[in-house]
mmCIF file of the N, C-alpha and C atoms, coordinates in Angstrom:
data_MODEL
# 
_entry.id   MODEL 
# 
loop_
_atom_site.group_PDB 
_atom_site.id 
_atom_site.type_symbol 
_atom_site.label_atom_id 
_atom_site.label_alt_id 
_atom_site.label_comp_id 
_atom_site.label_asym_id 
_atom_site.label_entity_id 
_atom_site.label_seq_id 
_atom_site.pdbx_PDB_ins_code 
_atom_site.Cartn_x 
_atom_site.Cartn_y 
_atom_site.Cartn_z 
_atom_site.occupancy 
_atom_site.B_iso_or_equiv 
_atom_site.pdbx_formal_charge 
_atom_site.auth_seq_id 
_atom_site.auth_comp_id 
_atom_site.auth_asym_id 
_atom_site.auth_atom_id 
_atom_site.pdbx_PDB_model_num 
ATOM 1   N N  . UNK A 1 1  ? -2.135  11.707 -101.813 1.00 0.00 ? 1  UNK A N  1 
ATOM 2   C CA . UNK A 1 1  ? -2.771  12.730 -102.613 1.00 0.00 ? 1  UNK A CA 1 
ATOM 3   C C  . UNK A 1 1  ? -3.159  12.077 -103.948 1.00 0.00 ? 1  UNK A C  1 
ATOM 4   N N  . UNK A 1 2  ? -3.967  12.591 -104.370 1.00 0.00 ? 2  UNK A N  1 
ATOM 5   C CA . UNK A 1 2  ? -4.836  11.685 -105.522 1.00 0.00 ? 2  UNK A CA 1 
ATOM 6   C C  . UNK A 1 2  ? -5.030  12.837 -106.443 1.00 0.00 ? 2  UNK A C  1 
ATOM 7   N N  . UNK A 1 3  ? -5.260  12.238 -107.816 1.00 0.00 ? 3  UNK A N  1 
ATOM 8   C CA . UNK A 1 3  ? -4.945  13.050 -109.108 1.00 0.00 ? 3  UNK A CA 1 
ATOM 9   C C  . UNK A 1 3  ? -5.687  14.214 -109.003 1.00 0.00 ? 3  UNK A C  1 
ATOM 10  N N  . UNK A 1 4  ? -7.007  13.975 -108.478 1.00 0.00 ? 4  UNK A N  1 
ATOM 11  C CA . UNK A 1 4  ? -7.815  15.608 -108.479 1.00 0.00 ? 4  UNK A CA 1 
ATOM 12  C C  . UNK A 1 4  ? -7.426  16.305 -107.840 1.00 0.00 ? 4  UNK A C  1 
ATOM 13  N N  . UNK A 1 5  ? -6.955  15.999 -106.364 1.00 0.00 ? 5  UNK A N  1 
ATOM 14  C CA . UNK A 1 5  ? -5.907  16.579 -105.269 1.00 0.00 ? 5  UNK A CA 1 
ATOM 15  C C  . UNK A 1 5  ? -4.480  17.821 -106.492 1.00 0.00 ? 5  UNK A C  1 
ATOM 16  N N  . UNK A 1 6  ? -3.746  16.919 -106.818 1.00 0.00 ? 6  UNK A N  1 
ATOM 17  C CA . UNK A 1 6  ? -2.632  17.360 -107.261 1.00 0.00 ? 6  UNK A CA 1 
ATOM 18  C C  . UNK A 1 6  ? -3.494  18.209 -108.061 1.00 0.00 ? 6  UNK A C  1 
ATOM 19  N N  . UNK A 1 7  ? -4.194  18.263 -109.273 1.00 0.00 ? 7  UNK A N  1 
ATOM 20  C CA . UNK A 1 7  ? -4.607  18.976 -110.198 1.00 0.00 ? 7  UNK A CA 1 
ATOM 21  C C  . UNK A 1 7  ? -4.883  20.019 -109.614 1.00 0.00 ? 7  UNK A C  1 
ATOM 22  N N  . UNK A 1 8  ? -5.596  20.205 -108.657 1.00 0.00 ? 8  UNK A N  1 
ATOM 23  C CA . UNK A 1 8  ? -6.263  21.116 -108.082 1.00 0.00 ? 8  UNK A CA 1 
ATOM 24  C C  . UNK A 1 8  ? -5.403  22.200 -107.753 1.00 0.00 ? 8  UNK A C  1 
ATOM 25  N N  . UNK A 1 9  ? -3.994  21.791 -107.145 1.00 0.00 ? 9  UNK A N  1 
ATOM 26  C CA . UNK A 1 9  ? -2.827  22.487 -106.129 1.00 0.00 ? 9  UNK A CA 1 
ATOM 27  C C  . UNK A 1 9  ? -1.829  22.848 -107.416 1.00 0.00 ? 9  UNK A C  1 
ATOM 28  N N  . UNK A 1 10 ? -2.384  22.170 -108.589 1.00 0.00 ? 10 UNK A N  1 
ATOM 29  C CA . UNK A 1 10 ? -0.899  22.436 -109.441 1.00 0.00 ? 10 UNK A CA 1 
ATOM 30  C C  . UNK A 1 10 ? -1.631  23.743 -109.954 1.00 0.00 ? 10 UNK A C  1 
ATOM 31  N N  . UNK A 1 11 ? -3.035  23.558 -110.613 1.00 0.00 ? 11 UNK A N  1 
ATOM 32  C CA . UNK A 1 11 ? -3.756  24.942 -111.341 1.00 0.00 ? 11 UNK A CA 1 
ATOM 33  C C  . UNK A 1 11 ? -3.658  25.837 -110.528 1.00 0.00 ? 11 UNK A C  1 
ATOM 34  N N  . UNK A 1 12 ? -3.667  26.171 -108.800 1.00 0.00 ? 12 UNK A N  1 
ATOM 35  C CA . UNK A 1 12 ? -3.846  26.505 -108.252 1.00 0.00 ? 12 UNK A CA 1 
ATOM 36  C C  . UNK A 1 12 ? -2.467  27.926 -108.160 1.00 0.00 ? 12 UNK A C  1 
ATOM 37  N N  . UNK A 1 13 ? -1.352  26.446 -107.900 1.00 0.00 ? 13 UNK A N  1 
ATOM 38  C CA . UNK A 1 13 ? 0.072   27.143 -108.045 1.00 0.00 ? 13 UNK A CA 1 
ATOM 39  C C  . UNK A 1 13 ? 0.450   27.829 -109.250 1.00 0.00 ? 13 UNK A C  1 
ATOM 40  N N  . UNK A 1 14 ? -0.493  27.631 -110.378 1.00 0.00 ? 14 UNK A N  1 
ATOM 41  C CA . UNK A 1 14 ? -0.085  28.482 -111.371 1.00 0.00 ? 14 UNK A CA 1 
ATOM 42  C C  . UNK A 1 14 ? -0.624  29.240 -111.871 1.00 0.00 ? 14 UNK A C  1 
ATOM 43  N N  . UNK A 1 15 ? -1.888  29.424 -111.549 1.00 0.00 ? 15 UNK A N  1 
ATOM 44  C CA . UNK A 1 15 ? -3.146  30.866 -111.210 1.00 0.00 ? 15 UNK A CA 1 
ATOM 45  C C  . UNK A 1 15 ? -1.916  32.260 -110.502 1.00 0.00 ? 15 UNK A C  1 
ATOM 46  N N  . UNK A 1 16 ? -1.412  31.525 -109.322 1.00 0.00 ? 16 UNK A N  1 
ATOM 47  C CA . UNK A 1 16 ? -0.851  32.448 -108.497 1.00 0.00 ? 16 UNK A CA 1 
ATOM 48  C C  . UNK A 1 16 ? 0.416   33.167 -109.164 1.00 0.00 ? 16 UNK A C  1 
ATOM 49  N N  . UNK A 1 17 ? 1.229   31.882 -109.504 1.00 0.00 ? 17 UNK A N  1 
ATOM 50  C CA . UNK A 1 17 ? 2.309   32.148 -110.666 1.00 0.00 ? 17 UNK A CA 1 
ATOM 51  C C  . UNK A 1 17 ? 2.002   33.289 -111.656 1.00 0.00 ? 17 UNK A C  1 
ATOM 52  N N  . UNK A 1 18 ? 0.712   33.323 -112.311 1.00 0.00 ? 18 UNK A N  1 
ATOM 53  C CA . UNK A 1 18 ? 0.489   33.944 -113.355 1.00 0.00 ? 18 UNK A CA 1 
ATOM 54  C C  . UNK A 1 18 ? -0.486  35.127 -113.237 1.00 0.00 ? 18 UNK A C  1 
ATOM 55  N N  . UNK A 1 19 ? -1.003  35.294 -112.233 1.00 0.00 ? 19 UNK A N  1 
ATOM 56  C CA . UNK A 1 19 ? -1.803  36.422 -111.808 1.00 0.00 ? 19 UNK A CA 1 
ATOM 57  C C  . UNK A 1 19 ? -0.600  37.660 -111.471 1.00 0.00 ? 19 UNK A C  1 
ATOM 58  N N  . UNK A 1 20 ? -1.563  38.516 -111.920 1.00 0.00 ? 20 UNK A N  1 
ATOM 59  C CA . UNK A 1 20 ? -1.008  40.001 -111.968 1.00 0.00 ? 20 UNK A CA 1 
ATOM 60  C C  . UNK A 1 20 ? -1.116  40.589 -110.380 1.00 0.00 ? 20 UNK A C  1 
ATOM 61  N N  . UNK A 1 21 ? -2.412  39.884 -109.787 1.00 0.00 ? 21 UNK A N  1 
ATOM 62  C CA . UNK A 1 21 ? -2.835  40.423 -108.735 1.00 0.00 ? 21 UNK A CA 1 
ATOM 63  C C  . UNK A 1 21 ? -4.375  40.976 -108.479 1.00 0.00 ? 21 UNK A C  1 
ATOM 64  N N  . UNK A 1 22 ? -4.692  41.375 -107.845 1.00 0.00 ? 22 UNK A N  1 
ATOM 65  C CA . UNK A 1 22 ? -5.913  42.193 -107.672 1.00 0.00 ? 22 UNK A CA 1 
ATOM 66  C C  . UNK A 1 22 ? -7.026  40.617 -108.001 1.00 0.00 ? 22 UNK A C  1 
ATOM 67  N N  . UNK A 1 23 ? -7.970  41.360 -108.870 1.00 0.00 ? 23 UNK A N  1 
ATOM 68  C CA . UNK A 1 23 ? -9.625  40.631 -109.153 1.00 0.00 ? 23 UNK A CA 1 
ATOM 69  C C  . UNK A 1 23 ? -9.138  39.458 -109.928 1.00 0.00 ? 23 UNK A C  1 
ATOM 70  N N  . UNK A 1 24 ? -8.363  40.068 -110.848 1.00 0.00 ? 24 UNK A N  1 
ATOM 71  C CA . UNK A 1 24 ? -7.947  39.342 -112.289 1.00 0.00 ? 24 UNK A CA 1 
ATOM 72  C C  . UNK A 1 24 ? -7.053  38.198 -111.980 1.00 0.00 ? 24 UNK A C  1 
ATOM 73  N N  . UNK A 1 25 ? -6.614  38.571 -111.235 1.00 0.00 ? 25 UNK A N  1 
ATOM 74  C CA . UNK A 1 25 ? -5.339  37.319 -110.045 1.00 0.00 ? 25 UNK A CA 1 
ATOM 75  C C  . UNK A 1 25 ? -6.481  36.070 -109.588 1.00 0.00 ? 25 UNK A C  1 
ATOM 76  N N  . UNK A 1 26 ? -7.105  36.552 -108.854 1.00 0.00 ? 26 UNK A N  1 
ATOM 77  C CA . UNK A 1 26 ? -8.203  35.711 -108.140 1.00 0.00 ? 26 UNK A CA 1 
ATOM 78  C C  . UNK A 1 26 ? -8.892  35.094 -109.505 1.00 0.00 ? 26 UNK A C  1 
ATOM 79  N N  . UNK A 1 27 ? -9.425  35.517 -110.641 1.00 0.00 ? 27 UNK A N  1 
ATOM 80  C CA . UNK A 1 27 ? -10.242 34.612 -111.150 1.00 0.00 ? 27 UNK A CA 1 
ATOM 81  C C  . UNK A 1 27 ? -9.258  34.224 -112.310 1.00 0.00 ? 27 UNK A C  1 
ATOM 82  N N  . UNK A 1 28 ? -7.822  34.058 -112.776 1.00 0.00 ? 28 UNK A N  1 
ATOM 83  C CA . UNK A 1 28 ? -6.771  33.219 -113.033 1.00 0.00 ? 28 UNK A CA 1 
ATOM 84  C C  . UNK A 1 28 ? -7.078  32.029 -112.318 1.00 0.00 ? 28 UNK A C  1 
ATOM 85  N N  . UNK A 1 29 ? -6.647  32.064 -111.143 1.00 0.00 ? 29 UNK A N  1 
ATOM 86  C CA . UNK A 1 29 ? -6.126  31.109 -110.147 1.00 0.00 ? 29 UNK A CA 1 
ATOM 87  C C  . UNK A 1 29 ? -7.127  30.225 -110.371 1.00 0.00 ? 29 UNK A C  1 
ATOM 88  N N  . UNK A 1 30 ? -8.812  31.014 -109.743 1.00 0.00 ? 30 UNK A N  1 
ATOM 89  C CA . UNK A 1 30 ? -10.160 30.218 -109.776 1.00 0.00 ? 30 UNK A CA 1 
ATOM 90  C C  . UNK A 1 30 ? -10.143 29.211 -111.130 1.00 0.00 ? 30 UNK A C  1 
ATOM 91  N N  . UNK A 1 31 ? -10.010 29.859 -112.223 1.00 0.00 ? 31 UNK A N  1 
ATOM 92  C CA . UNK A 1 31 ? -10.401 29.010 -113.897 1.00 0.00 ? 31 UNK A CA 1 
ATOM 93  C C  . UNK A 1 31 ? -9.154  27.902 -113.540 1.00 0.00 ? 31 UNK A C  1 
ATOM 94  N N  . UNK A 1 32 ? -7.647  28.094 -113.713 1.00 0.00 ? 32 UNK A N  1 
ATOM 95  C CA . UNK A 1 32 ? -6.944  27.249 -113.491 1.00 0.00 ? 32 UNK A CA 1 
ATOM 96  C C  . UNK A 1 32 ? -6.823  25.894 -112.515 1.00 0.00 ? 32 UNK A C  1 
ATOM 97  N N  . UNK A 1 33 ? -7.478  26.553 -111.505 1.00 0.00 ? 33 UNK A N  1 
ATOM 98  C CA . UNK A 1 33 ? -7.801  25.594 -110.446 1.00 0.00 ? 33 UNK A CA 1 
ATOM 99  C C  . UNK A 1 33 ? -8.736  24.545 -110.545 1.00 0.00 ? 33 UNK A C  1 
ATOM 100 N N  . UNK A 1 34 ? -9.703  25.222 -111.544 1.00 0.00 ? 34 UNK A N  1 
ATOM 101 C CA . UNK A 1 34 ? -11.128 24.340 -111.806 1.00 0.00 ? 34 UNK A CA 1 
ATOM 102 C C  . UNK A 1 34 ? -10.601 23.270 -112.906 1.00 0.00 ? 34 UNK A C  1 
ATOM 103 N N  . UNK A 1 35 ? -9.778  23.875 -113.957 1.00 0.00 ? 35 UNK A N  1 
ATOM 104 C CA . UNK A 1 35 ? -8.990  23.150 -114.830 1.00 0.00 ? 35 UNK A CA 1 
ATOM 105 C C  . UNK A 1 35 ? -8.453  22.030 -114.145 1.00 0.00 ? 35 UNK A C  1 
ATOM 106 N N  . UNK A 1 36 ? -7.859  22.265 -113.417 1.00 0.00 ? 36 UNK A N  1 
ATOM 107 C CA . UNK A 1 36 ? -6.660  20.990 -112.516 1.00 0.00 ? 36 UNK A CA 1 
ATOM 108 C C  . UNK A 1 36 ? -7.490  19.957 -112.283 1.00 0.00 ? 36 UNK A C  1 
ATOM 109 N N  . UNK A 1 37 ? -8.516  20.770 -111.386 1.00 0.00 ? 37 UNK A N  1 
ATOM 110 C CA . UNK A 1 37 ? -9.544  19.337 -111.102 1.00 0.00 ? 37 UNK A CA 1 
ATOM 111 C C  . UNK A 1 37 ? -10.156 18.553 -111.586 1.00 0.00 ? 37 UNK A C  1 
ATOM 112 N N  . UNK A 1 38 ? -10.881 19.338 -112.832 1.00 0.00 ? 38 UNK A N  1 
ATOM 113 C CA . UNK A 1 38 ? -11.436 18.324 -114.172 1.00 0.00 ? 38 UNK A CA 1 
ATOM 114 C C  . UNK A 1 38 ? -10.389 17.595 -114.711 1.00 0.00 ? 38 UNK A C  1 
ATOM 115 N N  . UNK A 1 39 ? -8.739  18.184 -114.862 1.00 0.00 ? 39 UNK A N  1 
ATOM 116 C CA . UNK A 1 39 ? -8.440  17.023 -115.589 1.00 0.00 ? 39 UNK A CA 1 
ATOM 117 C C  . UNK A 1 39 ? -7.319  15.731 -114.416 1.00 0.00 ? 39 UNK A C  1 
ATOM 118 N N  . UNK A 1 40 ? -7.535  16.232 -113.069 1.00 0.00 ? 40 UNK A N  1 
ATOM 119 C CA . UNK A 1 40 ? -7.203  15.125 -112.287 1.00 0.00 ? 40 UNK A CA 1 
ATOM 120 C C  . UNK A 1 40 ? -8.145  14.476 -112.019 1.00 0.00 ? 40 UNK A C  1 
ATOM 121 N N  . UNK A 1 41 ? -9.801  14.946 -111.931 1.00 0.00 ? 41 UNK A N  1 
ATOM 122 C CA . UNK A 1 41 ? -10.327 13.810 -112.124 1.00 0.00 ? 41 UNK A CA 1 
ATOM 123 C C  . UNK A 1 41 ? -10.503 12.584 -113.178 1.00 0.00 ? 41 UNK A C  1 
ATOM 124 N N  . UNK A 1 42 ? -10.403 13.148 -114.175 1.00 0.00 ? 42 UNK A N  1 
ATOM 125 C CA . UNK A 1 42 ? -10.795 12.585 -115.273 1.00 0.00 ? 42 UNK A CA 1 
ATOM 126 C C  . UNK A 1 42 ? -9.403  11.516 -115.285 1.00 0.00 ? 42 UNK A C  1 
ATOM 127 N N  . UNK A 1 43 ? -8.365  11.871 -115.104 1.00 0.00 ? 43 UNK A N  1 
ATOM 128 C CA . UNK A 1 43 ? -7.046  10.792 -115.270 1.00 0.00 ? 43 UNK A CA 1 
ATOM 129 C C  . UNK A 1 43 ? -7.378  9.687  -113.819 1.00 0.00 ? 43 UNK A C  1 
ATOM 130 N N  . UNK A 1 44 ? -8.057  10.050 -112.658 1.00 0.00 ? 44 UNK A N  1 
ATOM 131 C CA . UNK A 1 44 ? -8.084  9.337  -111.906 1.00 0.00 ? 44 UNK A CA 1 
ATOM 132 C C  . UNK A 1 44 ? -9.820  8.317  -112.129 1.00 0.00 ? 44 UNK A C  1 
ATOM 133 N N  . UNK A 1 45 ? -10.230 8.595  -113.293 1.00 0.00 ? 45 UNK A N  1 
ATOM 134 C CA . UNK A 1 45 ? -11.324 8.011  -113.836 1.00 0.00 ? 45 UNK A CA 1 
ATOM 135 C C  . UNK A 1 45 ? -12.500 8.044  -112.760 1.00 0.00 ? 45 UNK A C  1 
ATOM 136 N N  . UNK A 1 46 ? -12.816 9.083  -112.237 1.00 0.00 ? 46 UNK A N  1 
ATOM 137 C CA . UNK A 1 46 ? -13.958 9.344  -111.502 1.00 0.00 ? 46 UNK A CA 1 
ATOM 138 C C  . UNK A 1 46 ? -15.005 10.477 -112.799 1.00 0.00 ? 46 UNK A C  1 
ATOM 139 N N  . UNK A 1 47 ? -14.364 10.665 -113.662 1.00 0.00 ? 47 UNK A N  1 
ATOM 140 C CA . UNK A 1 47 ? -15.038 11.805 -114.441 1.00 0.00 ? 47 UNK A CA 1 
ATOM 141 C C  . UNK A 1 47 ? -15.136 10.904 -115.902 1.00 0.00 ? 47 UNK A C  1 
ATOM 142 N N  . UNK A 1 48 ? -16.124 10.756 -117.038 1.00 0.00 ? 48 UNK A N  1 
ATOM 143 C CA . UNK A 1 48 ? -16.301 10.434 -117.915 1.00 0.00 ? 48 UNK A CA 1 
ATOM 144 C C  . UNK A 1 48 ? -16.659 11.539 -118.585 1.00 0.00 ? 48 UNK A C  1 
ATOM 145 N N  . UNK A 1 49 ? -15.362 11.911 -119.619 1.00 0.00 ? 49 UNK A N  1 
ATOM 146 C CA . UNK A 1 49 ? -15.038 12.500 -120.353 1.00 0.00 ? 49 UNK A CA 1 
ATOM 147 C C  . UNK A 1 49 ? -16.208 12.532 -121.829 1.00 0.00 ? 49 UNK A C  1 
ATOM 148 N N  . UNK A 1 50 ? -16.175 11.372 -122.071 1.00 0.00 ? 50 UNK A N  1 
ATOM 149 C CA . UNK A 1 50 ? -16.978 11.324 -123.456 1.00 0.00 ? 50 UNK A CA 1 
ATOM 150 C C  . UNK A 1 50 ? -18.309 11.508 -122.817 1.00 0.00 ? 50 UNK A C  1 
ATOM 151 N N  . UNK A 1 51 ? -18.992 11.147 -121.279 1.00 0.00 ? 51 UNK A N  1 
ATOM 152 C CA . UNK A 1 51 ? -20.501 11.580 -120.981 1.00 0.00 ? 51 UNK A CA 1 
ATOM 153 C C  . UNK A 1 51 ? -20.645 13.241 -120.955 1.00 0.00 ? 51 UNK A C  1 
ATOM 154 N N  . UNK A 1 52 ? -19.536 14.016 -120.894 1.00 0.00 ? 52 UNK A N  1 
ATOM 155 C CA . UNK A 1 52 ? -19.796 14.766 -120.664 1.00 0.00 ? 52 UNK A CA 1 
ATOM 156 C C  . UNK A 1 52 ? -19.676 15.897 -122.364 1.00 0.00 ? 52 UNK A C  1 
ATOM 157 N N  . UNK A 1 53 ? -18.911 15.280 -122.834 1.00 0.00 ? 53 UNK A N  1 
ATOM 158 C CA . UNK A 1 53 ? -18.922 15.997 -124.310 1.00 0.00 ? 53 UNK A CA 1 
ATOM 159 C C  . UNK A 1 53 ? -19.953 15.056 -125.515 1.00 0.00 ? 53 UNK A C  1 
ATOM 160 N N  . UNK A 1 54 ? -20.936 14.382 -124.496 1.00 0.00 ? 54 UNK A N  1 
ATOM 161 C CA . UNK A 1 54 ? -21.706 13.722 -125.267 1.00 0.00 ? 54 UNK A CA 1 
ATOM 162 C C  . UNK A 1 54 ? -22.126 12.919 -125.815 1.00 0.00 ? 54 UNK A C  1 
ATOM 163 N N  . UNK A 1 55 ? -20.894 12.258 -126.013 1.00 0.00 ? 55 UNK A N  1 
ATOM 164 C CA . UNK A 1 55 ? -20.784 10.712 -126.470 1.00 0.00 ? 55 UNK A CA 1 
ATOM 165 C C  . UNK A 1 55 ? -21.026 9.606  -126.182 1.00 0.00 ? 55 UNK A C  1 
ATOM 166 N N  . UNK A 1 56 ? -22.017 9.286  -125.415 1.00 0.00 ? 56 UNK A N  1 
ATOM 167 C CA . UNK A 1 56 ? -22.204 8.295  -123.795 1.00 0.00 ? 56 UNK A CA 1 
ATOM 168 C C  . UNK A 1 56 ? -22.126 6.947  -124.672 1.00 0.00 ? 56 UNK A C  1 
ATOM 169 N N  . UNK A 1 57 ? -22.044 5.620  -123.670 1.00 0.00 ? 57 UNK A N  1 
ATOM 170 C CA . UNK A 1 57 ? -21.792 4.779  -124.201 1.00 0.00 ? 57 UNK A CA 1 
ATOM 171 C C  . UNK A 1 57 ? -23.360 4.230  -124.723 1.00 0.00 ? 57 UNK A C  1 
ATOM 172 N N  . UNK A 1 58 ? -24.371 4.669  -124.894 1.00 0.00 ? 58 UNK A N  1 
ATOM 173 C CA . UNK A 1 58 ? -25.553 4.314  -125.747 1.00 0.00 ? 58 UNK A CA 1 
ATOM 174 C C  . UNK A 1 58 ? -25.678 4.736  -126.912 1.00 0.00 ? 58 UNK A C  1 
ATOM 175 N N  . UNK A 1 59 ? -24.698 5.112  -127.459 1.00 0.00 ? 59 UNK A N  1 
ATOM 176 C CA . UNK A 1 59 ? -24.317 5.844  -128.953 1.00 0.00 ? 59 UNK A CA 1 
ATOM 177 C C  . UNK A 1 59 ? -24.445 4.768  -129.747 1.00 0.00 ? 59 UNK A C  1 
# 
């Protein structure tokens, strides 16, 4: 399992953790989940962080 993997299953597990339930449950989980993945990609360096907040390396 690889960092975006885990990220994905950890936001995932704690969407669920922290959802009330119903709609609001589901789009917890969704934002958290999306969270996990941006930042397991980014630790597993498939994601460039500074291209994406702008900073690219032609600065």
């Amino acid at each position: 399992m690889n960092g975006a993997q885990a990220g994905v299953l950890a936001g995932l597990i704690l969407g669920v953790a922290a959802a009330a339930g119903g709609f609001t449950g589901f789009l917890v989980a969704l934002v958290l989940g999306t969270i996990g993945l941006v930042v397991g990609r980014a630790l597993d360096g498939e994601l460039d962080v500074d291209e994406l907040l702008g900073r690219g390396r032609d600065r």
